[in-house]
C-alpha positions as a Python dict, from the first residue, in 0.01 Angstrom:
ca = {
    (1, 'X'): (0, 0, 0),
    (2, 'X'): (172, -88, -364),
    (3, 'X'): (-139, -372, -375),
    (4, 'X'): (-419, -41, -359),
    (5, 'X'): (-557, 127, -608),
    (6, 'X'): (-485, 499, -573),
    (7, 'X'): (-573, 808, -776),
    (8, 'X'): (-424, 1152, -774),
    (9, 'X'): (-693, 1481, -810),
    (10, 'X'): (-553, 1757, -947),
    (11, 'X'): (-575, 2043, -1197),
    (12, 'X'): (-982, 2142, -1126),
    (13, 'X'): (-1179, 2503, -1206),
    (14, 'X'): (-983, 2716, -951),
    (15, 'X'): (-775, 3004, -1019),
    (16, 'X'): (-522, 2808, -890),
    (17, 'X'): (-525, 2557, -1127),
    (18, 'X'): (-179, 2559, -1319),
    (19, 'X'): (1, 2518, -991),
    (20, 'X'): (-232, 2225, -888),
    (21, 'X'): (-112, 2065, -1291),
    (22, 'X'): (234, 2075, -1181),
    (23, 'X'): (163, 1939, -818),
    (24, 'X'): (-14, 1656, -904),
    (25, 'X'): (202, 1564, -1188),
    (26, 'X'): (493, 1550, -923),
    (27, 'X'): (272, 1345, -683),
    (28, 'X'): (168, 1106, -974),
    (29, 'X'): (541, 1051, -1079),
    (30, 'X'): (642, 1009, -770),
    (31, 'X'): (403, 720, -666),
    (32, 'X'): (466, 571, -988),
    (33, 'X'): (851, 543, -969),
    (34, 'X'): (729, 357, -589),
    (35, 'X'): (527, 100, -843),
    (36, 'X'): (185, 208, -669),
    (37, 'X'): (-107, 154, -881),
    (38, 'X'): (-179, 497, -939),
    (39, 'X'): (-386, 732, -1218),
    (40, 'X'): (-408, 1089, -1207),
    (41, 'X'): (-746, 1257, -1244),
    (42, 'X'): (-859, 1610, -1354),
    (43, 'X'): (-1184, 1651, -1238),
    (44, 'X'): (-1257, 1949, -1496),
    (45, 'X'): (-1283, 1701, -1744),
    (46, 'X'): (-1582, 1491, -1593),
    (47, 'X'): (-1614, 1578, -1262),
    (48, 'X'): (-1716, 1353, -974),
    (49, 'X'): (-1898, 1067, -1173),
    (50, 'X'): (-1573, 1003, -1331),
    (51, 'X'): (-1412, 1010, -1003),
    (52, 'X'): (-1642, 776, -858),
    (53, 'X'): (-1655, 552, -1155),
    (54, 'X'): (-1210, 456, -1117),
    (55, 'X'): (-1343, 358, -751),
    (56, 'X'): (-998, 425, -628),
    (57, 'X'): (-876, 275, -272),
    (58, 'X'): (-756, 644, -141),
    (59, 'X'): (-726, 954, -305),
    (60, 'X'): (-433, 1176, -288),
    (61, 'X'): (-561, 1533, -323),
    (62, 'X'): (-365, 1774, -488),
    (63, 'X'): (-635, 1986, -584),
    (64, 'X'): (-563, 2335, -469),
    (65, 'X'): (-790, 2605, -396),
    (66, 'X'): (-1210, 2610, -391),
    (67, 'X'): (-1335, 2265, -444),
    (68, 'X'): (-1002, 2087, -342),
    (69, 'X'): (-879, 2248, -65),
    (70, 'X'): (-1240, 2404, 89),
    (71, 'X'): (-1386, 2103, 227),
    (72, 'X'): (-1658, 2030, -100),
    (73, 'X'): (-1401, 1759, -236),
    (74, 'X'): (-1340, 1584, 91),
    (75, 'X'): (-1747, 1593, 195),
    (76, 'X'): (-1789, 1388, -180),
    (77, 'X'): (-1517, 1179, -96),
    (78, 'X'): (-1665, 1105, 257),
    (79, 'X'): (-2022, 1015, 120),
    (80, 'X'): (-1871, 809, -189),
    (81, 'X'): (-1654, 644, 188),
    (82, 'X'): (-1295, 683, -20),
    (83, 'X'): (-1001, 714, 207),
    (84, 'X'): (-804, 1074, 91),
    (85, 'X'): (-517, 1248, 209),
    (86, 'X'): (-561, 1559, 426),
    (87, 'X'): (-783, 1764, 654),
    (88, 'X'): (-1145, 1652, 665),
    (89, 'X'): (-1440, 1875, 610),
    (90, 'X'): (-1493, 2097, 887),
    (91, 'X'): (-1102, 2157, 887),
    (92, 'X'): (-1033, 2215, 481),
    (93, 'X'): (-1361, 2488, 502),
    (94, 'X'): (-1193, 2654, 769),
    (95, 'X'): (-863, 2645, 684),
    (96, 'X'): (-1003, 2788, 390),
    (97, 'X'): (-1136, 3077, 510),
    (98, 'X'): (-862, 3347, 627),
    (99, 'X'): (-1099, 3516, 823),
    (100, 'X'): (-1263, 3253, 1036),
    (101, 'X'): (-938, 3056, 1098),
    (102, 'X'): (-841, 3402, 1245),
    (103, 'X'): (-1125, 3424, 1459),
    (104, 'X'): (-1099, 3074, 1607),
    (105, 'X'): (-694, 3152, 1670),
    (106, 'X'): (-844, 3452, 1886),
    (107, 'X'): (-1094, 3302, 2077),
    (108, 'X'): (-788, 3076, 2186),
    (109, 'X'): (-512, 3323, 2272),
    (110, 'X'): (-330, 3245, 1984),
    (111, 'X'): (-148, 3549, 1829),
    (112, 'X'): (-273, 3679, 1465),
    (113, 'X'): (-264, 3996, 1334),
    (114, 'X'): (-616, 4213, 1372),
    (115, 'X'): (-802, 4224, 1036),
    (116, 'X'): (-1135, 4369, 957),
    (117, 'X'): (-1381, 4236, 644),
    (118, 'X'): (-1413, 4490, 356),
    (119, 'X'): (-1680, 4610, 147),
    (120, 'X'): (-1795, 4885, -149),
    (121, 'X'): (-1970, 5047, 207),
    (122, 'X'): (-1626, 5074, 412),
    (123, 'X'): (-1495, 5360, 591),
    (124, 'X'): (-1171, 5333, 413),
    (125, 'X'): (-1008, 5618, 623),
    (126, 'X'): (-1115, 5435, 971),
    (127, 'X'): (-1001, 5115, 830),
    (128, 'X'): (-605, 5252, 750),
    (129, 'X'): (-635, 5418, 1107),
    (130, 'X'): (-740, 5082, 1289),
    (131, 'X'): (-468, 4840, 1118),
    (132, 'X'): (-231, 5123, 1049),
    (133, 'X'): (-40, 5138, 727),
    (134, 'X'): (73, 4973, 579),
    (135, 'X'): (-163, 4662, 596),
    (136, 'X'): (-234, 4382, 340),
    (137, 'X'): (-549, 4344, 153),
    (138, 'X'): (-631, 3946, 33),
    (139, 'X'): (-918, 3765, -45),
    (140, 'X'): (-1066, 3579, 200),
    (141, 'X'): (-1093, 3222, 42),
    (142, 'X'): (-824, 3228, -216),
    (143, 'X'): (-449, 3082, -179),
    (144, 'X'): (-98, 3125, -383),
    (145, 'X'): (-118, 3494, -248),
    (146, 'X'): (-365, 3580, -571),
    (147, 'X'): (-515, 3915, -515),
    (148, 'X'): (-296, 4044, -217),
    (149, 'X'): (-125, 4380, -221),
    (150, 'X'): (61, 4564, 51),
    (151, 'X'): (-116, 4893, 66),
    (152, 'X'): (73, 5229, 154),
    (153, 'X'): (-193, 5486, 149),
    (154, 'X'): (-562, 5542, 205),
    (155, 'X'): (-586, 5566, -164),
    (156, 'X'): (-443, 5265, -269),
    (157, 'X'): (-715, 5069, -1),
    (158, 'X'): (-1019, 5101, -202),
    (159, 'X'): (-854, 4948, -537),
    (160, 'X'): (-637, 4717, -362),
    (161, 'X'): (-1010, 4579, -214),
    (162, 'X'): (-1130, 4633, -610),
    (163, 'X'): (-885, 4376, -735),
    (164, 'X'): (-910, 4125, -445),
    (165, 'X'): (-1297, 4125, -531),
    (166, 'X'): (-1189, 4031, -882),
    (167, 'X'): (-1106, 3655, -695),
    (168, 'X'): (-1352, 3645, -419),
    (169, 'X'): (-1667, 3802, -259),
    (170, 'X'): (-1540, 3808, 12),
    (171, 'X'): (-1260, 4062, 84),
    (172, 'X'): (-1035, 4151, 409),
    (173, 'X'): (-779, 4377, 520),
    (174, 'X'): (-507, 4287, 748),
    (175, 'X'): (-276, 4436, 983),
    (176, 'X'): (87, 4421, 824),
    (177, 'X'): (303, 4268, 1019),
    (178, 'X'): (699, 4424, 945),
    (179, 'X'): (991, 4155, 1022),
    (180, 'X'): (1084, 3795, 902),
    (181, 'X'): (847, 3534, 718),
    (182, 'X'): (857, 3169, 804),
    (183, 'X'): (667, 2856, 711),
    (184, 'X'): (619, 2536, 909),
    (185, 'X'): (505, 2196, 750),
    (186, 'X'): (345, 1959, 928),
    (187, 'X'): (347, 1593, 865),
    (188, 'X'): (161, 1316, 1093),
    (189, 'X'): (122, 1526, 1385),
    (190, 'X'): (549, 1645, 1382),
    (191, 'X'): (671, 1962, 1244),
    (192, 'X'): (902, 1970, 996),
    (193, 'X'): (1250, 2196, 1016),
    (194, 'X'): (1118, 2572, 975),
    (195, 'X'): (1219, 2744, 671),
    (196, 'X'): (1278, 3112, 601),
    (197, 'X'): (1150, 3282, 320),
    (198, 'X'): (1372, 3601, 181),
    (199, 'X'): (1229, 3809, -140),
    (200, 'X'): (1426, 4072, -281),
    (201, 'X'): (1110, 4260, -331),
    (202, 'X'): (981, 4227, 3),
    (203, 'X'): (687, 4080, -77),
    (204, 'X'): (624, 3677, -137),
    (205, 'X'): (370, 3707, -438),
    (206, 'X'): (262, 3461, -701),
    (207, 'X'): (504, 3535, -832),
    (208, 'X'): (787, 3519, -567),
    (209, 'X'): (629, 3177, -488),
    (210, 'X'): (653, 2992, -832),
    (211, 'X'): (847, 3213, -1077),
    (212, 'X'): (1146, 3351, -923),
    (213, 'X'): (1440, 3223, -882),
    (214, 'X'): (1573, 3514, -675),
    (215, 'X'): (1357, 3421, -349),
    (216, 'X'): (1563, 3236, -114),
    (217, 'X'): (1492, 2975, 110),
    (218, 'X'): (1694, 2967, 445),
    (219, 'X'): (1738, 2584, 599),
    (220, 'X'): (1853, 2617, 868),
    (221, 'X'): (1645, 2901, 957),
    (222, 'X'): (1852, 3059, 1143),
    (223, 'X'): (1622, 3047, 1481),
    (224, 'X'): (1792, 2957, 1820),
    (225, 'X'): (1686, 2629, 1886),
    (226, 'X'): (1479, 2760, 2171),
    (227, 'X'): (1298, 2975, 1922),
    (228, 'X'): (1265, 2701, 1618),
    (229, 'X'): (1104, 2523, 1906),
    (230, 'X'): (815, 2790, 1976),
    (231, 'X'): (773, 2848, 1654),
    (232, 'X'): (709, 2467, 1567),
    (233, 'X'): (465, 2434, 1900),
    (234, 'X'): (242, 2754, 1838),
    (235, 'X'): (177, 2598, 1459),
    (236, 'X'): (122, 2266, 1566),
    (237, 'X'): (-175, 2450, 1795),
    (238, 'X'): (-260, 2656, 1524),
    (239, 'X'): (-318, 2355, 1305),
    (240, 'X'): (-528, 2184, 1559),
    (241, 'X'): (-707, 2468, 1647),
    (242, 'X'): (-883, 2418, 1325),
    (243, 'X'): (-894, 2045, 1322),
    (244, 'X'): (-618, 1991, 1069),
    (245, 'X'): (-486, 1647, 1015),
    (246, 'X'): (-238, 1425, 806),
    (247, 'X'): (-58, 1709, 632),
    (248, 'X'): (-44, 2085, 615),
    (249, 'X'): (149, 2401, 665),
    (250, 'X'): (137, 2703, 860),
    (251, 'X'): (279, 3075, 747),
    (252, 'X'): (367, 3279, 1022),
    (253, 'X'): (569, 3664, 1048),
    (254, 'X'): (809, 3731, 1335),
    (255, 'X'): (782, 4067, 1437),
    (256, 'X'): (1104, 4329, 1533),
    (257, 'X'): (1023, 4226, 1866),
    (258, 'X'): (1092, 3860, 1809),
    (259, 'X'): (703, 3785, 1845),
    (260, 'X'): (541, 3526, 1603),
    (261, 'X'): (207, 3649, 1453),
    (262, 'X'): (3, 3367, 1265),
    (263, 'X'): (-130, 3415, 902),
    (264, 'X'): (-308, 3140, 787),
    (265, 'X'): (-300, 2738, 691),
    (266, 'X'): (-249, 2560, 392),
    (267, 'X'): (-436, 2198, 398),
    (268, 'X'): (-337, 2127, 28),
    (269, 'X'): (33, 2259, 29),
    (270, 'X'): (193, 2323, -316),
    (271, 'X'): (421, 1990, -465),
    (272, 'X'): (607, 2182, -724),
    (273, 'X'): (950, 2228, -742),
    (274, 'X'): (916, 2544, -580),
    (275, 'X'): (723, 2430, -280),
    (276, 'X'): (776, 2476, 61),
    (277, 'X'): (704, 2119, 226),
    (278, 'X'): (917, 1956, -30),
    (279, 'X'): (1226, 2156, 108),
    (280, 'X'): (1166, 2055, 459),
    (281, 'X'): (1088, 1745, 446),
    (282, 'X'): (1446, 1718, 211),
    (283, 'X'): (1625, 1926, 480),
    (284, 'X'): (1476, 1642, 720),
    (285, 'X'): (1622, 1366, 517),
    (286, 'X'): (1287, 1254, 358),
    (287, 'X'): (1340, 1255, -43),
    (288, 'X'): (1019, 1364, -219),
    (289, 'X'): (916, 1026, -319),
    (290, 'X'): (970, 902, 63),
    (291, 'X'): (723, 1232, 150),
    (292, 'X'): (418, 1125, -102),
    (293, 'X'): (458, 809, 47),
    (294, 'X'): (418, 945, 400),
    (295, 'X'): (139, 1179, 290),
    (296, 'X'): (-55, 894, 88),
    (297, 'X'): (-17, 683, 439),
    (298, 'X'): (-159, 940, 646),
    (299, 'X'): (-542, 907, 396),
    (300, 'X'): (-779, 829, 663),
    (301, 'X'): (-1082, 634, 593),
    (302, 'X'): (-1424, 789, 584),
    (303, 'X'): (-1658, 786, 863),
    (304, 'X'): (-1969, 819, 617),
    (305, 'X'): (-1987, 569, 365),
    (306, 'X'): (-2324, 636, 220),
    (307, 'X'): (-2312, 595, -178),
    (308, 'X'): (-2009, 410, -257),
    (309, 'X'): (-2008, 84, -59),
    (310, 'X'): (-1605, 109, 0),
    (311, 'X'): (-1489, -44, 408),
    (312, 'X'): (-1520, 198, 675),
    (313, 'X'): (-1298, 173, 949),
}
């Protein structure tokens, strides 16, 4: 691996963009304290052609959000045949896409809480009375919980959907889901320790994510081992439901009942200090070097190598 040639992608055009800066620039020091022959690359500055042009051996994508995380980054990748870390095509667009990853958890039995898509047309009074309040509005296609808000009243629906349009066109409202918050990373097929997320506020915001230093982080869990267990198996299926691969992770709420409701997938988890797989893969025993390592190792080499003339397994 140390004799590749490997570049980090990070920072971009999304509105996630400062959290994908301090990502990458983990990743990248990372691999460089391992001696890996490694540049990091921003593709606002000269998008794919410049990309193409360092005619890396793999890519480790930290790009988060729309055209890093939705699939459009891994289909150039695949044509240019560059090895990269992460979900492929079919499984970054769908992971992308709250909605639709919903939809296909459905069809297989797999429990998520009922949403409905919103628009400037709704019946906003059937909508509260279908999901019951509260419920959480979100944009569809958007991560680092950017335009979400817990909504209490009918009133509050219609500009709780007026600021999630402010991030995407596409807009949905969610059943809430009252009890305990969990996250599972997954790494090479295994699933990492669960963690726990507590928020003094209640709610696990942008904020709450990557400002605060009041949101805790409970390893162990505090699950019965019987219960870390089904929590680890249903978001191992809920990752391949999609077709995720190499790396990801998997939010889920735990009801009053003890029942686990899915939320949605990350296929381009945050690397900051505040991040989530980090912390597992630390309570695990892997240090965060060892884990971009294991992440890098997991690149899988493209099936489609049309333009750039690289090996194809």
């Amino acid at each position: 691996m140390r004799q590749e040639s490997v570049v980090v992608v990070y920072g971009g055009l999304s509105s996630e963009r400062e959290v994908s800066l301090k990502s990458g620039a983990a990743v990248l020091a990372a691999l460089k304290r391992q001696g890996l022959n490694v540049v990091g690359y921003d593709p606002r500055e000269r998008g794919l052609t410049g990309l193409e042009q360092l005619a890396p051996d793999k890519v480790f994508i930290a790009l988060h959000g729309r055209g890093g995380e939705d699939g459009a980054l891994q289909g150039a990748l695949e044509l240019l045949g560059i090895p990269y870390t992460g979900s492929g095509v079919m499984a970054s667009a769908l992971g992308m896409d709250k909605q639709r990853t919903k939809l296909v958890w459905q069809a297989l039995d797999l429990p998520t809480p009922e949403s409905v898509i919103l628009d400037e047309h709704c019946d906003w009074a059937g909508v509260a009375e279908r999901l019951g309040l509260p419920l959480i509005v979100k944009p569809v296609h958007e991560g680092s919980t950017l335009g979400i808000n817990i909504v209490r009243s009918k009133e509050a629906l219609i500009s709780a959907y007026h600021e999630a349009a402010r991030f995407d066109a596409q807009v949905m409202a969610e059943r809430f889901v009252v009890g305990e918050e969990y996250t599972v990373a997954l790494l090479a097929g295994n699933a990492l320790p669960a963690i726990r997320v507590e928020v003094p506020g209640g709610f696990y915001d942008y904020e709450a994510k990557y400002l605060s230093n009041t949101t805790q982080y409970h390893l162990p869990c505090g699950l019965s081992a019987a219960d870390e267990a089904e929590l680890s198996a249903l978001c191992q299926r809920a990752f391949a439901a999609i077709g995720g691969s190499g790396w990801g992770r998997v939010d889920v709420m735990r009801d009053n009942e003890g029942k686990f409701w899915l939320l949605e997938v990350n296929t381009v988890p945050g690397m900051t200090d505040h991040s989530l797989v980090p912390q597992a893969a630390a309570y695990a025993g892997i240090g965060f070097d060892q884990l971009v390592l294991d992440i890098l190792a997991t690149a899988k080499r493209a099936d489609n190598a049309v333009l750039g003339g690289h090996e194809t397994a």
